[in-house]
Chimera marker file (.cmm) of the C-alpha trace (Angstrom):
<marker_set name="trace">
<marker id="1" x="54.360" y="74.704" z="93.722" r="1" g="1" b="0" radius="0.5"/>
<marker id="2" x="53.175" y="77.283" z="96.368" r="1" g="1" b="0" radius="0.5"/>
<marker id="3" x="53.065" y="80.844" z="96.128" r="1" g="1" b="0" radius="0.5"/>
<marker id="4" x="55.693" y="80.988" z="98.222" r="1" g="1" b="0" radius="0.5"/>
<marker id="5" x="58.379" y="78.721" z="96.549" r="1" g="1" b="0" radius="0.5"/>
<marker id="6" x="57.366" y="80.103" z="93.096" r="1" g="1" b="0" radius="0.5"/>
<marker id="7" x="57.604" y="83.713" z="94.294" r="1" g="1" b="0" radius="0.5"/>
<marker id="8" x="61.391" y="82.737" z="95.716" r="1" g="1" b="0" radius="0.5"/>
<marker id="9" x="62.098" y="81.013" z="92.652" r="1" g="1" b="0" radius="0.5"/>
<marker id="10" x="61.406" y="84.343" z="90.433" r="1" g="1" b="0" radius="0.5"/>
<marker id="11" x="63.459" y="85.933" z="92.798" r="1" g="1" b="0" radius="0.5"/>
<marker id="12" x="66.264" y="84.208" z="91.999" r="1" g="1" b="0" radius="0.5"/>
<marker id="13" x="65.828" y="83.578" z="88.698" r="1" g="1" b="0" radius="0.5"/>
<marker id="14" x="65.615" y="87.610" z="88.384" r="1" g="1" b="0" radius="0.5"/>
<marker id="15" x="68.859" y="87.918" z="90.092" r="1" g="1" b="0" radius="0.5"/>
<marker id="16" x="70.312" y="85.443" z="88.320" r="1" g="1" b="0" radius="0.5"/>
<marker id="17" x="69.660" y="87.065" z="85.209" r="1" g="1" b="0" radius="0.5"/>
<marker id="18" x="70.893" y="90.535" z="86.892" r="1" g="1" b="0" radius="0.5"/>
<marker id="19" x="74.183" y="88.589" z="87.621" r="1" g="1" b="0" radius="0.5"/>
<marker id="20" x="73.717" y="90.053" z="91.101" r="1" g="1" b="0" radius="0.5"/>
<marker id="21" x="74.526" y="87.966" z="94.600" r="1" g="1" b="0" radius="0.5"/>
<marker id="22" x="72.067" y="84.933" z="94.906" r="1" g="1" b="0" radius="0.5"/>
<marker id="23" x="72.108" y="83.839" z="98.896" r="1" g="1" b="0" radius="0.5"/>
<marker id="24" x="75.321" y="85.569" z="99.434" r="1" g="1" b="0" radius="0.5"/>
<marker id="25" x="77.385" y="83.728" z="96.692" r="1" g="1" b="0" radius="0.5"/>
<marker id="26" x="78.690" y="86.358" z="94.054" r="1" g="1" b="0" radius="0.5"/>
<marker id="27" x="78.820" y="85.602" z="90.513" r="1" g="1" b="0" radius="0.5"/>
<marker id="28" x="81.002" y="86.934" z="87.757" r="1" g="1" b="0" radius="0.5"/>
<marker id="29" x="79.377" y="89.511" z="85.130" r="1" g="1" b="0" radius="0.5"/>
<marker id="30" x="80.631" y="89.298" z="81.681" r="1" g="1" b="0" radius="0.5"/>
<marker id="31" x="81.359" y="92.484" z="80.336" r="1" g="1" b="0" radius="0.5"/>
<marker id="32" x="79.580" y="92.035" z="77.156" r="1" g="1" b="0" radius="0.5"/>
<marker id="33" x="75.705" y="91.609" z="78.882" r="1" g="1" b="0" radius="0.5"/>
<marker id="34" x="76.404" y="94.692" z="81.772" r="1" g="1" b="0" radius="0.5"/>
<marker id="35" x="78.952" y="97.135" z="82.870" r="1" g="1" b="0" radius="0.5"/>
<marker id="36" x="79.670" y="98.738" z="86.198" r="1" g="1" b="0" radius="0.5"/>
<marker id="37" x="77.829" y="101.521" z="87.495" r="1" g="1" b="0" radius="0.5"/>
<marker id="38" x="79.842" y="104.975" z="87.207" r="1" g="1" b="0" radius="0.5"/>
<marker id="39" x="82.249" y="105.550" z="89.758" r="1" g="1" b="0" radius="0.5"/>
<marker id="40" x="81.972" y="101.526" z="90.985" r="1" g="1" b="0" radius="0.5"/>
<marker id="41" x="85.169" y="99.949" z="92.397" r="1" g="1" b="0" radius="0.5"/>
<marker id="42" x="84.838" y="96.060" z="91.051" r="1" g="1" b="0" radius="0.5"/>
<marker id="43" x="87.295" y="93.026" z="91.113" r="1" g="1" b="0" radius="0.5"/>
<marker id="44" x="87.897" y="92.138" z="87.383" r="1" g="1" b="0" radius="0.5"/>
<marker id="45" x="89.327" y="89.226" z="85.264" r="1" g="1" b="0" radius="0.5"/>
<marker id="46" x="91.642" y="89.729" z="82.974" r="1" g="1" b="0" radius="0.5"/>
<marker id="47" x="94.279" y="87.614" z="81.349" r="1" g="1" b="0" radius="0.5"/>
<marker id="48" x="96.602" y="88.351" z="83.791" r="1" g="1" b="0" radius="0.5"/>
<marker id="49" x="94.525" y="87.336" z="86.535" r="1" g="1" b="0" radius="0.5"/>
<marker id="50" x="92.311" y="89.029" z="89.000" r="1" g="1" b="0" radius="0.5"/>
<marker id="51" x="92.887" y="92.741" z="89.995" r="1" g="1" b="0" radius="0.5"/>
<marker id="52" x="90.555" y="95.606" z="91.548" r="1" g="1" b="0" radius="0.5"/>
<marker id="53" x="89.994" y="98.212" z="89.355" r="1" g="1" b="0" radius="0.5"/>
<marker id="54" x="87.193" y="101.646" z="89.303" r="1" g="1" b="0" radius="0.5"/>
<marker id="55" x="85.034" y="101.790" z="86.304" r="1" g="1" b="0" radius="0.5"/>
<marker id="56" x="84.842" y="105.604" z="85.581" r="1" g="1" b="0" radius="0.5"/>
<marker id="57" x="83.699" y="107.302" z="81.767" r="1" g="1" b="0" radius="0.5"/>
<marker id="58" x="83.433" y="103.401" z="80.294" r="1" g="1" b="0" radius="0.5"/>
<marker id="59" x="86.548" y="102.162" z="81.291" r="1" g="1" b="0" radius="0.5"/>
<marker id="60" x="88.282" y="100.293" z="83.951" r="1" g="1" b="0" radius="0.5"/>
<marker id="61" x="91.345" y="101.632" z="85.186" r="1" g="1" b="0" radius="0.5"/>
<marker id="62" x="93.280" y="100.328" z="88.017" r="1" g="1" b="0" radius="0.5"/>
<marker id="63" x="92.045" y="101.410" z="91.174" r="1" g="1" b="0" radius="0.5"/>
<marker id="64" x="95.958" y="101.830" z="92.482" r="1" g="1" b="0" radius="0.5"/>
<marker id="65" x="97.733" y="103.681" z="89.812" r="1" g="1" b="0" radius="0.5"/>
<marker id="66" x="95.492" y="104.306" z="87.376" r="1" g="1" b="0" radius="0.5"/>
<marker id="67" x="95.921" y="102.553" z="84.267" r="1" g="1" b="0" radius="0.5"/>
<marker id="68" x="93.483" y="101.890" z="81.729" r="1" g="1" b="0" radius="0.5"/>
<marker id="69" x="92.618" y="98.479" z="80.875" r="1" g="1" b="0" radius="0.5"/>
<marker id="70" x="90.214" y="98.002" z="78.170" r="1" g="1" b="0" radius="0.5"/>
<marker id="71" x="89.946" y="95.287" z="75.691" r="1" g="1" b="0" radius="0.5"/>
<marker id="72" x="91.337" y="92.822" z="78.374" r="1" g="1" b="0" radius="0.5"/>
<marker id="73" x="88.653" y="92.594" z="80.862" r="1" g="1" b="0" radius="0.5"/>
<marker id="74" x="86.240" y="89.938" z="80.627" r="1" g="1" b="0" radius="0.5"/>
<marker id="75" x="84.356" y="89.888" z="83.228" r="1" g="1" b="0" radius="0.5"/>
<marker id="76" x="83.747" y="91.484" z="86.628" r="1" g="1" b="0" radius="0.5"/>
<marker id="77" x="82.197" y="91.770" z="89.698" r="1" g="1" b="0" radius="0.5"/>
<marker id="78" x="81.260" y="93.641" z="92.939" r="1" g="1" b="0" radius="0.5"/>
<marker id="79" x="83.481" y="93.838" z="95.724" r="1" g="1" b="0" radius="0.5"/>
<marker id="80" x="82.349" y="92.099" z="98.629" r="1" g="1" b="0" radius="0.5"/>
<marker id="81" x="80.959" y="93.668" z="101.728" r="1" g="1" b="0" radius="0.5"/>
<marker id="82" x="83.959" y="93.789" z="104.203" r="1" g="1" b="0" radius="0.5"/>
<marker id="83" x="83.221" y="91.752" z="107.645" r="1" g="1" b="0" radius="0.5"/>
<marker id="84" x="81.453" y="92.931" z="110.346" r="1" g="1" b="0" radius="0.5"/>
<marker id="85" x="83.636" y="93.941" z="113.638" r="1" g="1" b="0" radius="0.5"/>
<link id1="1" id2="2" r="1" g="1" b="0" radius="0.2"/>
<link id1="2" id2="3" r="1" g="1" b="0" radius="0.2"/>
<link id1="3" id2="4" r="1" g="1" b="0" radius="0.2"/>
<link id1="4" id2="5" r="1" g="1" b="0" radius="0.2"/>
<link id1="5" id2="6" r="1" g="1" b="0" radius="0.2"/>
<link id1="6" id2="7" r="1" g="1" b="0" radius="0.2"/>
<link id1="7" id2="8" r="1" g="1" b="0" radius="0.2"/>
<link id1="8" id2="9" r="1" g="1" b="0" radius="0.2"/>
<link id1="9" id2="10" r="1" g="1" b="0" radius="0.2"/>
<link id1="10" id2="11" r="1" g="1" b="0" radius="0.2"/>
<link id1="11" id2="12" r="1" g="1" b="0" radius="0.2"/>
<link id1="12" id2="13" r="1" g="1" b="0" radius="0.2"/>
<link id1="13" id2="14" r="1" g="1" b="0" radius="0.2"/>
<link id1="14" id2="15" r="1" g="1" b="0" radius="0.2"/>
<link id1="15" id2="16" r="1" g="1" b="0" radius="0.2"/>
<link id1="16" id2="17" r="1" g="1" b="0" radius="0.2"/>
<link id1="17" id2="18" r="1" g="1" b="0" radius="0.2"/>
<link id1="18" id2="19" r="1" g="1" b="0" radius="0.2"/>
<link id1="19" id2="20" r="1" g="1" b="0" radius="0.2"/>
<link id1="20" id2="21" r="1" g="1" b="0" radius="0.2"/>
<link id1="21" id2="22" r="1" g="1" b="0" radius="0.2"/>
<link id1="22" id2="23" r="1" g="1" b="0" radius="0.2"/>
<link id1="23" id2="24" r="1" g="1" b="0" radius="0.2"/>
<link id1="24" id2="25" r="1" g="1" b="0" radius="0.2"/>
<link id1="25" id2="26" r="1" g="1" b="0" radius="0.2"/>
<link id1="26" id2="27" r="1" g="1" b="0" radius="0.2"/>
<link id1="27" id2="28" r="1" g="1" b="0" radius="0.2"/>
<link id1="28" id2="29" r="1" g="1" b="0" radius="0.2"/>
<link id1="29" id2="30" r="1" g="1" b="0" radius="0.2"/>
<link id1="30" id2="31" r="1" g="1" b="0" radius="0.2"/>
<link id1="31" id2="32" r="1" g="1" b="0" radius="0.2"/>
<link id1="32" id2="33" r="1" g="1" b="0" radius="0.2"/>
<link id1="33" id2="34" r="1" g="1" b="0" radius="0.2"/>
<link id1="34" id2="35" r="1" g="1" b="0" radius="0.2"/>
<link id1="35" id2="36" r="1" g="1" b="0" radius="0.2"/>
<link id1="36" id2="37" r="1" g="1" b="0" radius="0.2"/>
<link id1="37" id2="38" r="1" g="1" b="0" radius="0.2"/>
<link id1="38" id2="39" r="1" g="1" b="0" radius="0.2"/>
<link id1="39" id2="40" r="1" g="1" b="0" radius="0.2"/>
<link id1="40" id2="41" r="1" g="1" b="0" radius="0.2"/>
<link id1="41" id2="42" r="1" g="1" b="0" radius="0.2"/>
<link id1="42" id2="43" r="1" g="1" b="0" radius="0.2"/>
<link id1="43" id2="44" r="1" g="1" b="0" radius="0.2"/>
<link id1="44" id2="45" r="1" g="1" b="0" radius="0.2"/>
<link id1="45" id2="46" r="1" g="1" b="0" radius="0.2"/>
<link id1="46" id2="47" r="1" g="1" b="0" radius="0.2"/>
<link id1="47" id2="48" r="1" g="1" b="0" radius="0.2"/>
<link id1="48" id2="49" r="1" g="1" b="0" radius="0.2"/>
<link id1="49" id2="50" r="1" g="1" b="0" radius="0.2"/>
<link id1="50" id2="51" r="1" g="1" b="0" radius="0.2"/>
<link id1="51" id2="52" r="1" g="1" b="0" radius="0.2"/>
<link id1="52" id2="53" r="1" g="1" b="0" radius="0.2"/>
<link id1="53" id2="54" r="1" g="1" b="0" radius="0.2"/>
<link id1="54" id2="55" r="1" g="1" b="0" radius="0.2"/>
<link id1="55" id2="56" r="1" g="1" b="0" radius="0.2"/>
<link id1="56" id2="57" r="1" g="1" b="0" radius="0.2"/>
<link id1="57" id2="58" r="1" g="1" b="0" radius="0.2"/>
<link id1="58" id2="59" r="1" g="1" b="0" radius="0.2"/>
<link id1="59" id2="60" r="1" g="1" b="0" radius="0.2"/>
<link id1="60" id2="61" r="1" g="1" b="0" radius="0.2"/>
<link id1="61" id2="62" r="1" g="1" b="0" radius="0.2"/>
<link id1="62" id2="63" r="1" g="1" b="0" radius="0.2"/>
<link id1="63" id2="64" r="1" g="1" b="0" radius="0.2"/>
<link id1="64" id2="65" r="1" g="1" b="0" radius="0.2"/>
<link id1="65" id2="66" r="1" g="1" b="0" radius="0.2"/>
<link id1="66" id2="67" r="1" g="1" b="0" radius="0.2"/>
<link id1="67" id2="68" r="1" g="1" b="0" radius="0.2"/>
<link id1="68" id2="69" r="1" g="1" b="0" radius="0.2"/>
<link id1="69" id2="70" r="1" g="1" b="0" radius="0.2"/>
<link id1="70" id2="71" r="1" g="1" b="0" radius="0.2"/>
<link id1="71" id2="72" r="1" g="1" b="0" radius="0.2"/>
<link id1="72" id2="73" r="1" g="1" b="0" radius="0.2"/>
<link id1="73" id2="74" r="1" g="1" b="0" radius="0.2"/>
<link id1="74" id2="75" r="1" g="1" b="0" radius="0.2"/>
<link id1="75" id2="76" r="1" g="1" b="0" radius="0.2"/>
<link id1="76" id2="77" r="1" g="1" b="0" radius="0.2"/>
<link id1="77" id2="78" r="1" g="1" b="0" radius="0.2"/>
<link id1="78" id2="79" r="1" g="1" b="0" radius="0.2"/>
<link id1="79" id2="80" r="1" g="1" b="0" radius="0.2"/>
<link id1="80" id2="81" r="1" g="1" b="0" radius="0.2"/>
<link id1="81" id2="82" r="1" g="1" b="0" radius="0.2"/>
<link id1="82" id2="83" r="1" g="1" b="0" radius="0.2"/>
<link id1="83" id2="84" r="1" g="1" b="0" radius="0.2"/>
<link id1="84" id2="85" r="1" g="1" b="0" radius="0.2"/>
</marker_set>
């Protein structure tokens, strides 16, 4: 393997691990291995479905009217960057 494809590899591997987007494609974090950052606005899965919420003092509440919704959410993840103009 050359440098170069085993450096790329650990790259992704890293990320992978990081739950974190791998060439673009995001991936869904479970809530058990990491959390949001403070303040983050995520999409989240819940058994309801999919919703966007804010994670702010370790909980998600909905980023529209502000409910709390803890206990339900499974997994989440960034929102995507919105398209260029």
């Amino acid at each position: 393997m050359s440098n170069r494809t085993n450096k790329m590899s650990k790259e992704m591997a890293k990320k992978q691990k990081q739950q974190l987007p791998i060439n673009g494609v995001m991936h869904w974090v479970a809530c058990d291995k990491r959390l949001p950052d403070h303040e983050e606005i995520v999409l989240v899965y819940t058994y309801t479905g999919i919703d966007i919420f804010q994670f702010l003092d370790d909980q998600f509440y909905h980023y529209e009217n502000g409910y709390v919704q803890n206990g339900v959410v499974t997994h989440w993840m960034p929102l995507p960057k919105p398209p260029c103009a």
